[in-house]
Structures are given as structure tokens and as C-alpha cells.
C-alpha positions in Angstrom: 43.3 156.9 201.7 39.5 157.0 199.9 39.6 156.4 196.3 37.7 159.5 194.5 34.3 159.0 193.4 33.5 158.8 189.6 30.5 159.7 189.9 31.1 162.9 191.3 34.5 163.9 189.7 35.1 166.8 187.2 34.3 165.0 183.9 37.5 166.3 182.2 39.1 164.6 185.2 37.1 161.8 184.6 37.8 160.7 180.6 41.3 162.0 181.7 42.1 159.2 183.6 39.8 156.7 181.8 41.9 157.3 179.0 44.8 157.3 180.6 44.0 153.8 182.2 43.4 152.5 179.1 46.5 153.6 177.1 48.0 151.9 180.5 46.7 148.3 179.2 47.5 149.0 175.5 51.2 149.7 176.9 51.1 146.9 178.8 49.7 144.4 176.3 51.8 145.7 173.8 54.7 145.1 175.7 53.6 141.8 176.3 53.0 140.8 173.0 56.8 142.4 171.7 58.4 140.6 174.8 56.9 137.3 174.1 57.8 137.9 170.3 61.6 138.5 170.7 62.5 135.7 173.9 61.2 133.5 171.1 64.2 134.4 168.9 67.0 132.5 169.4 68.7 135.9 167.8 67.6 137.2 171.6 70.0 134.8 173.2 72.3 135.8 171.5 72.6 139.6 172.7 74.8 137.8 175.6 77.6 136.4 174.2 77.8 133.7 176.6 75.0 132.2 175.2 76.6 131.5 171.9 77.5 127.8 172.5 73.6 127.3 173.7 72.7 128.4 170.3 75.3 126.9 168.3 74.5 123.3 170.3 70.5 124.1 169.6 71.2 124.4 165.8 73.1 121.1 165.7 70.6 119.2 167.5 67.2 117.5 166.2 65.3 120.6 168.0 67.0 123.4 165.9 63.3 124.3 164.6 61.5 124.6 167.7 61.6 127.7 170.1 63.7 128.3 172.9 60.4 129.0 175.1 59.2 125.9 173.9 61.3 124.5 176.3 62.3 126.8 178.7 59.3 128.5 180.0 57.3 125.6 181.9 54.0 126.9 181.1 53.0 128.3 177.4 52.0 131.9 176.4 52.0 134.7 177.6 51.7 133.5 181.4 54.6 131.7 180.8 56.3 134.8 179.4 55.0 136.6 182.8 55.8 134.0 185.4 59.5 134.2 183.3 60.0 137.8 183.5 61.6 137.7 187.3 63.9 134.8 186.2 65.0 137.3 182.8 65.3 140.5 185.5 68.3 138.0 187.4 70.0 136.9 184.0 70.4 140.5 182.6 72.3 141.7 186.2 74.0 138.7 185.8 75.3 139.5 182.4 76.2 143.5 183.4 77.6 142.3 186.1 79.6 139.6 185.1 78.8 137.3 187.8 78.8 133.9 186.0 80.2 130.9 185.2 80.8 128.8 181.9 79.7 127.0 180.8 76.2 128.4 180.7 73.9 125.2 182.5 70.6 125.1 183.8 70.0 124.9 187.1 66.9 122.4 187.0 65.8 119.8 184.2 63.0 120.2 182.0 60.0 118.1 183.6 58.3 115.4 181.7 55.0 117.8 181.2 57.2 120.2 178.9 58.5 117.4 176.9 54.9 115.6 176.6 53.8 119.1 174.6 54.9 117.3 171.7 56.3 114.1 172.2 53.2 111.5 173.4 54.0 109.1 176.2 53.0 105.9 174.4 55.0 106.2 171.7 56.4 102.7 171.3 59.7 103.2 168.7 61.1 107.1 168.8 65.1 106.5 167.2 65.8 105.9 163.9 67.8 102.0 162.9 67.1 99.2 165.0 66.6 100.3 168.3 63.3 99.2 170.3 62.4 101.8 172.5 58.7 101.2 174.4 58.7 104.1 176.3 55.4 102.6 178.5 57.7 100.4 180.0 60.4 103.0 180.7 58.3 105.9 181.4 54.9 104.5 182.8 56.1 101.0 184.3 59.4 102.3 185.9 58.6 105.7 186.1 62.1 107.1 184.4 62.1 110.7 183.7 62.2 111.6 180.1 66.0 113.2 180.8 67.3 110.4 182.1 67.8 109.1 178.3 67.3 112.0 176.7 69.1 114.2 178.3 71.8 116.9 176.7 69.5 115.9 173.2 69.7 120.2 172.5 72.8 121.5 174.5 74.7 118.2 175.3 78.5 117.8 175.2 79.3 121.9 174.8 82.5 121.3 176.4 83.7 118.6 173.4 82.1 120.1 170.8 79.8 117.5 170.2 75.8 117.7 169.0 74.0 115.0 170.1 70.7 113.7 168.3 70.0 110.7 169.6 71.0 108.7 173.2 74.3 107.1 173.1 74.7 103.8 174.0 76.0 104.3 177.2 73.2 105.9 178.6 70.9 102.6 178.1 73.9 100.4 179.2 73.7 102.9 182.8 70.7 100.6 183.6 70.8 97.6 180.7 74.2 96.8 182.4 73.4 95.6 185.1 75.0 95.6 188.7 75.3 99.5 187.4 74.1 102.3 190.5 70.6 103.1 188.8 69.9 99.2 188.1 69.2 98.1 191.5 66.2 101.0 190.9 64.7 99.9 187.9 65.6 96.3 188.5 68.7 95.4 185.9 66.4 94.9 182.5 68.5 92.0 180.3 71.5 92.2 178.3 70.1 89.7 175.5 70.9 92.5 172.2 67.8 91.1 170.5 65.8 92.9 173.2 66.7 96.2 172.4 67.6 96.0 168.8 65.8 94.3 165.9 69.4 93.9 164.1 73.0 94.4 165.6 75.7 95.2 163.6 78.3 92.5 164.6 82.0 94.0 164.0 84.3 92.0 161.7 87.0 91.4 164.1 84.3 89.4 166.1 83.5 87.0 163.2 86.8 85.6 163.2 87.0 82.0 164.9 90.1 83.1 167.2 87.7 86.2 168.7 87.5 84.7 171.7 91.3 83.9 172.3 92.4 87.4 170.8 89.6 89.9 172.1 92.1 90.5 175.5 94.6 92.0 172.6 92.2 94.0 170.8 90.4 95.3 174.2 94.1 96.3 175.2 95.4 97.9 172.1 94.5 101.5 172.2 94.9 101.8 168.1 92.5 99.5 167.3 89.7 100.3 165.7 87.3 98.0 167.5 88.7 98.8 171.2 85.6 100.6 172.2 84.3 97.6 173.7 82.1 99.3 176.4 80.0 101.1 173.3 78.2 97.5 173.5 79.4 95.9 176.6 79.0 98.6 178.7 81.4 100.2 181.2 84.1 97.8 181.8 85.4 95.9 183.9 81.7 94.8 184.9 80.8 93.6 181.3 84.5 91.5 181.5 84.4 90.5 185.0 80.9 88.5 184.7 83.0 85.8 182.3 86.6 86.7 184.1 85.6 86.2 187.5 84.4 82.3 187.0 87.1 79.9 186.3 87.0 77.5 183.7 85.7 74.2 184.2 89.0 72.5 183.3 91.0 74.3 185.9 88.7 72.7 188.9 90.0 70.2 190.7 93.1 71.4 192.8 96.2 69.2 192.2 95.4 67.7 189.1 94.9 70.8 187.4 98.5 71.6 187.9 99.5 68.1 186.8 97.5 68.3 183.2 97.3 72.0 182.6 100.6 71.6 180.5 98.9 69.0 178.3 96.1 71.3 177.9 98.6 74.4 176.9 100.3 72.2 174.5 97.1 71.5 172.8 95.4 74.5 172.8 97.3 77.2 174.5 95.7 80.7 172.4 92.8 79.3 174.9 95.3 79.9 177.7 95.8 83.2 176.6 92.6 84.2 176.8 93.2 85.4 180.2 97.2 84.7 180.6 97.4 87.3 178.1 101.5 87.0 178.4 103.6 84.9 177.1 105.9 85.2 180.2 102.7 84.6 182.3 104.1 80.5 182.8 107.3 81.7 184.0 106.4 82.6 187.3 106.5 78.8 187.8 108.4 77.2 184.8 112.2 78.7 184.6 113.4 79.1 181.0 116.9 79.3 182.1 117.2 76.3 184.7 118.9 74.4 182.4 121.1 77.0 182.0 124.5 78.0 183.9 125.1 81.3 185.2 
């Protein structure tokens, strides 16, 4: 098909569709600039009621001021608005349709290049307290992806309810705990507290001289109000097992273990009970009742 000639058209013809080529881009930018304008709403998300406890996470977290698009469109402006437009198009049949799950997740995590529009790379301390974070070893040294400690910082924990502003423990203890999946990858950093913070809060109950022969009852007790051990010694039983699995020194020596552990007991058995956490735990050898008849 050959395009018509300009030059030679009818020149009513001619500002005809001049004009109406350029009321085309005024359409089309206009468009573009009141698209942009209301994804950047949170009010947007909202239309879709299934978005609700996105929004309600967003508000709770340390990001509540900064724009949904911010995050979610991987390049800024208006071409990100256009390269998001397809991705828009599939949510909206989606939401007619009904043809979703809750809750709401996204199907990819944000890359280090979205997060780095605000946050620099070298920062050495980001949380607030004691921490010390130097995020050139973790980031540049090691190579860790900015979710692996940040992530659910905005939407995390939907399902309990909870808003999330800064990492929990547990997600430095995944690697700082050594013999953990992900610390054979970035090589087990230490344990030593002082490392990490520049002042731990040591709880009460661990002040006391007879921690070491009671912690077993406080670890077990599920009313106690320091049994969340692993919120500093990571997930158990690895933190335990490192002290559990080695035998005291005392109890080396095969037979003459069993023929001075009695003496030991007598002197100092709440040491015993460290790990024979029972007081029935000698009867498996000694019989209370032998002295008894029956």
C-alpha cells in the first residue's frame, strides 16, 4: 500500500490529518502523564480489594512515604510506566476474573539497582541501636543481594499481622550461625556478639551464677519469659549442640568415670543437671527401691 503524498494532497485533507496526528500525541501524552499520576497512588491499589493488606503492610513499614512505583516499576518515569502497562493489562483480567490467589506475592524480588535509587551501597551502619552493619562486606565482598536481609522490610509477615521495620535477628543468625545452609556460601562469619553489636543487652536471668546449671529449665519452659533462646543463639539445636555434643573433661576416662562420678554429684550435682536435666535421670543405674521389699 503507497502512503499518499503530502505534497500533492488536497490541503483541507492535508491540515486535516496534521491536526488530527497531533491531537493523537496530545491524547497520548496526556494519557501518559494521568496514568503515571494515579499508579503512583497507593489509593490506585486499592480499587482491588485484594490489595488491601499490601497497603495496610506499606503504611506500617519504614517506606510508607515513598511510592509504590518507586519500587515496583524497575526503571523510572514514564518508560517505566510504559514497559509496566502489559504487566497492569494481566492484573486487571486477573481481578475481573477472579483468577488469583492470596495472599497477593510478587512473583520476582526487587533487584539491587531499584533499592540503590536511594539507599547507597557503602553505607557502613543503616539500623538504628547497636547493630554494625558494613554493607561492603555483605554486599560487595560476598555479593549478598540487598533482600536477603532486607527482605519483607514493606509487605513482610501479612499472614501474622506483623509490620516489619528492621531485619530480625534470625535473618543474620541464617548465615552468622554457622553450619546453617547459606553459611557454607558466604563462608560462616563469627558468632563473637561484639562483632555485630557495639552493646548487647544481656537478659537478667543470665546474670545469675546458677545460669549455666538452670538455662536447660528455662530453654524448656514454654512460659518463661526468656525462652526465646534462638532470638540470639540462633535456630536450635545447632547453637546447643556445639557445647552438648563435647563431653566434659571430667567424664573421660572410661571406668573411672563411673567409679568417681558419684563423688562429683555429691559435690556439685546442679552441674550434673546441666545436661541430666532429671532428677530420675541416675536411676536408670542406681535403684531407689533395692533396699526395699516387694
Amino acid at each position: 500500500m503507497q502512503l499518499p503524498n503530502l505534497r500533492e494532497m488536497d490541503p483541507k485533507r492535508k491540515r486535516f490529518l496534521l491536526y488530527s496526528a497531533a491531537a493523537l500525541v496530545v491524547f497520548l501524552a496526556a494519557g501518559m502523564v494521568f496514568g503515571n499520576a494515579m499508579v503512583n497512588r497507593y489509593q490506585t491499589c486499592l480499587v482491588c480489594h485484594e490489595m488491601t493488606d499490601a497497603v495496610k503492610t506499606w503504611q506500617g513499614s519504614s517506606h510508607e512515604k515513598i511510592l509504590c512505583t518507586s519500587c515496583h516499576h524497575k526503571e523510572t518515569g514514564y518508560y517505566g510506566f510504559i514497559l509496566g502497562i502489559p504487566h497492569k493489562i494481566k492484573d486487571g483480567i486477573k481481578h475481573i476474573t477472579g483468577e488469583y490467589s492470596l495472599p497477593i506475592k510478587a512473583k520476582e524480588h526487587t533487584e539491587d539497582r531499584v533499592c540503590q535509587r536511594c539507599h547507597v551501597k557503602w553505607r557502613n551502619v543503616s539500623p538504628s541501636g547497636d547493630l554494625i552493619v558494613p554493607h561492603n562486606k555483605h554486599f560487595e565482598d560476598k555479593g549478598i543481594p540487598c533482600v536477603r536481609c532486607h527482605y519483607g522490610v514493606v509487605h513482610g509477615a501479612q499472614l501474622e499481622g506483623k509490620f516489619i521495620r528492621r531485619p530480625a535477628m534470625e535473618i543474620c543468625l541464617s548465615c552468622h550461625g554457622g553450619g546453617q545452609k547459606l553459611a557454607a556460601t558466604y563462608y560462616a562469619p563469627t558468632l563473637t556478639c561484639k562483632n555485630c553489636h557495639t552493646e548487647k543487652a544481656v537478659p537478667d536471668s543470665h546474670k545469675d551464677k546458677s545460669w549455666f546449671a538452670m538455662h536447660s529449665k528455662v530453654a524448656t519452659d514454654p512460659n518463661h519469659v526468656d525462652r526465646d533462646c534462638r532470638s540470639c543463639h540462633g535456630w536450635t539445636p545447632y547453637f546447643c549442640s556445639e557445647c552438648h555434643k563435647k563431653l566434659p573433661s571430667t567424664h573421660y576416662g572410661g571406668t573411672k568415670w563411673r567409679t568417681y562420678h558419684a563423688e562429683r554429684a555429691r559435690v556439685n550435682k546442679s552441674g550434673c543437671l546441666v545436661c541430666h536435666n532429671a532428677e530420675n535421670f541416675c536411676y536408670r543405674c542406681h535403684d531407689p527401691f533395692k533396699d526395699v521389699e516387694r
